[in-house]
LOPA-47836 format. One record per residue (C-alpha): residue in three letters; y, x negated, z. Coordinates in steps of 0.25 Angstrom, whole numbers. Layout:
! residues N
<node type="ALA" v="Y" u="X" w="Z"/>
...
! end
This chain:
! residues 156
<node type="UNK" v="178" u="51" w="-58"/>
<node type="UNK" v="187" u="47" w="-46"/>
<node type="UNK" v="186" u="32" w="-40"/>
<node type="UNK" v="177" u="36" w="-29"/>
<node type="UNK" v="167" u="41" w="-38"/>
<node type="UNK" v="168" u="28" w="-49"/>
<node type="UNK" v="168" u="19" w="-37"/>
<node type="UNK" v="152" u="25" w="-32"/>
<node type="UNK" v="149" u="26" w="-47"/>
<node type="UNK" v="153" u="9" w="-48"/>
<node type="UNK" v="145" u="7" w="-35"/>
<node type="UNK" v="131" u="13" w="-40"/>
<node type="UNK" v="131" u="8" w="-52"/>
<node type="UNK" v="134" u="-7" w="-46"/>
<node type="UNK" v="126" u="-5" w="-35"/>
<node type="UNK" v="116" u="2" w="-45"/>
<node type="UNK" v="118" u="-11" w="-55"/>
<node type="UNK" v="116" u="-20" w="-41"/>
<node type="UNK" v="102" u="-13" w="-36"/>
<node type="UNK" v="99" u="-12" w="-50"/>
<node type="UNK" v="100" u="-27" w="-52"/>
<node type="UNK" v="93" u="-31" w="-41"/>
<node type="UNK" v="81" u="-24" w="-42"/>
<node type="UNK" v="78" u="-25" w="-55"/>
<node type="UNK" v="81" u="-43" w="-55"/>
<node type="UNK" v="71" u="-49" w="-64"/>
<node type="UNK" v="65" u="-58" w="-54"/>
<node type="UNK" v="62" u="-45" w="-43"/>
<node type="UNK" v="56" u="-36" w="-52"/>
<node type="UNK" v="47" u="-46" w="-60"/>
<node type="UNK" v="40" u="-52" w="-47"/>
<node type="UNK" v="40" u="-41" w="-41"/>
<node type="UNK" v="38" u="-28" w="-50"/>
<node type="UNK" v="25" u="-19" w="-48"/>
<node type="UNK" v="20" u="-7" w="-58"/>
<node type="UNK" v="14" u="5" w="-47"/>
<node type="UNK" v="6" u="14" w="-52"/>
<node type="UNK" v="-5" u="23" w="-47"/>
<node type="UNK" v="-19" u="26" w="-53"/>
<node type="UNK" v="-15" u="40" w="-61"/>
<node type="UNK" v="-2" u="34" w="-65"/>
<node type="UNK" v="-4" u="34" w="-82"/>
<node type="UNK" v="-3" u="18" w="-85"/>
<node type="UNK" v="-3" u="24" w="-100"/>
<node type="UNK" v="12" u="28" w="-97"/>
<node type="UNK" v="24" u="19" w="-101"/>
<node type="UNK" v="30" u="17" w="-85"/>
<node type="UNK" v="26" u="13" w="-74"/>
<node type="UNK" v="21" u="22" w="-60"/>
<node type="UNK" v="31" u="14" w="-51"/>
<node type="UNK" v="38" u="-2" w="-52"/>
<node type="UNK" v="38" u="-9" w="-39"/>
<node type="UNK" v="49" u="-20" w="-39"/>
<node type="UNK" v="51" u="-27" w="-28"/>
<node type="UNK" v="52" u="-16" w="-16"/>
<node type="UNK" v="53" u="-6" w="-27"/>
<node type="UNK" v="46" u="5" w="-33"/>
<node type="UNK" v="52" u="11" w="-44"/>
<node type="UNK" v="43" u="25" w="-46"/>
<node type="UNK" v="42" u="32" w="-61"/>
<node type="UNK" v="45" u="46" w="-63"/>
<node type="UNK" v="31" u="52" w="-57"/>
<node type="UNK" v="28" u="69" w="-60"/>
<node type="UNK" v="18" u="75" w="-53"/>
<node type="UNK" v="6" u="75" w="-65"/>
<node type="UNK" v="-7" u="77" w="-60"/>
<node type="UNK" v="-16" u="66" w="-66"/>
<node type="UNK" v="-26" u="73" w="-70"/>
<node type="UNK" v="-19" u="85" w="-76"/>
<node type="UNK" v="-8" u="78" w="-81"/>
<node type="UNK" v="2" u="88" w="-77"/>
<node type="UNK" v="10" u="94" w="-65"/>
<node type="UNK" v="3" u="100" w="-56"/>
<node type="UNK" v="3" u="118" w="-57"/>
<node type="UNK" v="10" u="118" w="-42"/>
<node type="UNK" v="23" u="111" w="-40"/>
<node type="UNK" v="19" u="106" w="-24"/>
<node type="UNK" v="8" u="98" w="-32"/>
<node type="UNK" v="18" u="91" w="-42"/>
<node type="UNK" v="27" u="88" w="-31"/>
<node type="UNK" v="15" u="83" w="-22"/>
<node type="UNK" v="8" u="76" w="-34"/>
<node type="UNK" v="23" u="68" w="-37"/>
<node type="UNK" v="25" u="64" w="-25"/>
<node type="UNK" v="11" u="60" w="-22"/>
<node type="UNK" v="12" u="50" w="-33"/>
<node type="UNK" v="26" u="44" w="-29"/>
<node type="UNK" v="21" u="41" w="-15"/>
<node type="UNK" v="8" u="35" w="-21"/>
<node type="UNK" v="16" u="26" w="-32"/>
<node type="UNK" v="24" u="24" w="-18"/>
<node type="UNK" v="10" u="19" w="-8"/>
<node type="UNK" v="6" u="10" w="-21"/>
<node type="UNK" v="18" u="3" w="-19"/>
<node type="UNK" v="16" u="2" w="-6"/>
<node type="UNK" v="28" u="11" w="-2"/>
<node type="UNK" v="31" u="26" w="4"/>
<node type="UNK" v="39" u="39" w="-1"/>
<node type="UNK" v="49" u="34" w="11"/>
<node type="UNK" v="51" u="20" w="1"/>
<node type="UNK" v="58" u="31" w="-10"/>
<node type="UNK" v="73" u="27" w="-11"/>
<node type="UNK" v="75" u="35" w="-23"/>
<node type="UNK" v="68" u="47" w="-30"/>
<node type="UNK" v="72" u="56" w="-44"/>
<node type="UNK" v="64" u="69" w="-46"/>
<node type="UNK" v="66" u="75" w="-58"/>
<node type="UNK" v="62" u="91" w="-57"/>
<node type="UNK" v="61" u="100" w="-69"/>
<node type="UNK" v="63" u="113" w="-59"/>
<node type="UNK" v="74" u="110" w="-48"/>
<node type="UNK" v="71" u="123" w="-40"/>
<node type="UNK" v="58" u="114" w="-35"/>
<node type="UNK" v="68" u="104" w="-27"/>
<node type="UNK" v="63" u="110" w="-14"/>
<node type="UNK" v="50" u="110" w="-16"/>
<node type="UNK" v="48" u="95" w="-22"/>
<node type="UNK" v="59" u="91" w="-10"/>
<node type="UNK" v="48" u="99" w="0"/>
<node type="UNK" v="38" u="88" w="-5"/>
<node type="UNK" v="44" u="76" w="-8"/>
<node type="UNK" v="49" u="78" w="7"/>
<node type="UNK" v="34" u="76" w="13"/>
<node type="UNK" v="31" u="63" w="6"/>
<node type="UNK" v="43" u="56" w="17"/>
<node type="UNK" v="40" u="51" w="28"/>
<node type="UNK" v="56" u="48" w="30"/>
<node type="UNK" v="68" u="57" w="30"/>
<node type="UNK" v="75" u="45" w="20"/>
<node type="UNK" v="71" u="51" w="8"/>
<node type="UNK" v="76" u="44" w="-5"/>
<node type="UNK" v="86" u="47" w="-13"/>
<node type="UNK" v="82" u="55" w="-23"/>
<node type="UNK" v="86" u="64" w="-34"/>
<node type="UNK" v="80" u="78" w="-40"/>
<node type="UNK" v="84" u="82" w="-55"/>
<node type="UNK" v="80" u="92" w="-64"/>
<node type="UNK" v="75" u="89" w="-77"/>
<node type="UNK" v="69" u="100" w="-88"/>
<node type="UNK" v="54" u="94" w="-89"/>
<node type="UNK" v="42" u="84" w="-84"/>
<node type="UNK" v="32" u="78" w="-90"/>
<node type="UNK" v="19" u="85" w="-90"/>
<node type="UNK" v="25" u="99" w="-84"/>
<node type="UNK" v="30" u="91" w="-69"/>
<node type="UNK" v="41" u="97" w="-61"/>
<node type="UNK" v="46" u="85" w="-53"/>
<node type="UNK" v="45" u="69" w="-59"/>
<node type="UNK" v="50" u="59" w="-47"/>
<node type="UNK" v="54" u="45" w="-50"/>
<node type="UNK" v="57" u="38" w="-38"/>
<node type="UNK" v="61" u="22" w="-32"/>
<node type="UNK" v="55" u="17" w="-19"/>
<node type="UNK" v="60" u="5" w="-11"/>
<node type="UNK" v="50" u="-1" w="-1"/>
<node type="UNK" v="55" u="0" w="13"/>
! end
């Protein structure tokens, strides 16, 4: 690695450590941390739906499972809708927006659906300031899903 590039690595990891630190102080997370969680999350499960701290939502990894099937749905556009739908509900019970996203991670186990998953998760802005955000491949999914999105919001 050249100098440049140890320089911006020094800088995100202190500026990670900093961030880091500071949201996660004892005192701001204990007076002020909330578990979200919507009606057909399983409470059964050992995590959590979302955590509110402070102006924070830190959202789990969410597929797009149908509740009462217990699987992904036979059409991808239904997934995708079904994921996304969830996110922005986790989202409104926190009493934020899609637009309050400030980073998002989707984990895909077929990348040749990039286009179509970006066609939708499009429509759920209502801003052209979309998060940062990153798209992966991975070989497999609980319970047959295609995408699984994890995802941290900052009240605006």
């Amino acid at each position: 690695m050249n100098g440049r590039v140890l320089s911006f690595v020094a800088v995100l990891a202190a500026g990670g450590f900093f961030v880091a630190r500071g949201a996660f102080s004892q005192s701001t997370v204990s007076a002020t941390r909330r578990v979200i969680s919507l009606p057909d999350d399983n409470a059964q499960l050992p995590f959590s739906g979302g955590i509110l701290a402070g102006n924070t939502l830190y959202l789990s990894g969410r597929i797009g499972i149908d509740s009462k099937t217990g699987k992904a749905p036979a059409e991808i556009d239904d997934e995708i809708k079904l994921l996304l739908d969830h996110v922005k509900a986790t989202l409104t019970a926190a009493g934020m927006t899609m637009d309050d996203l400030v980073y998002v991670q989707v984990a895909c186990t077929d990348l040749t659906l990039y286009d179509k998953f970006n066609a939708a998760y499009r429509s759920y802005f209502t801003t052209k300031e979309f998060p940062a955000r990153e798209f992966i491949g991975v070989a497999s999914l609980l319970r047959g899903g295609h995408f699984e999105v994890q995802s941290i919001a900052v009240k605006r």
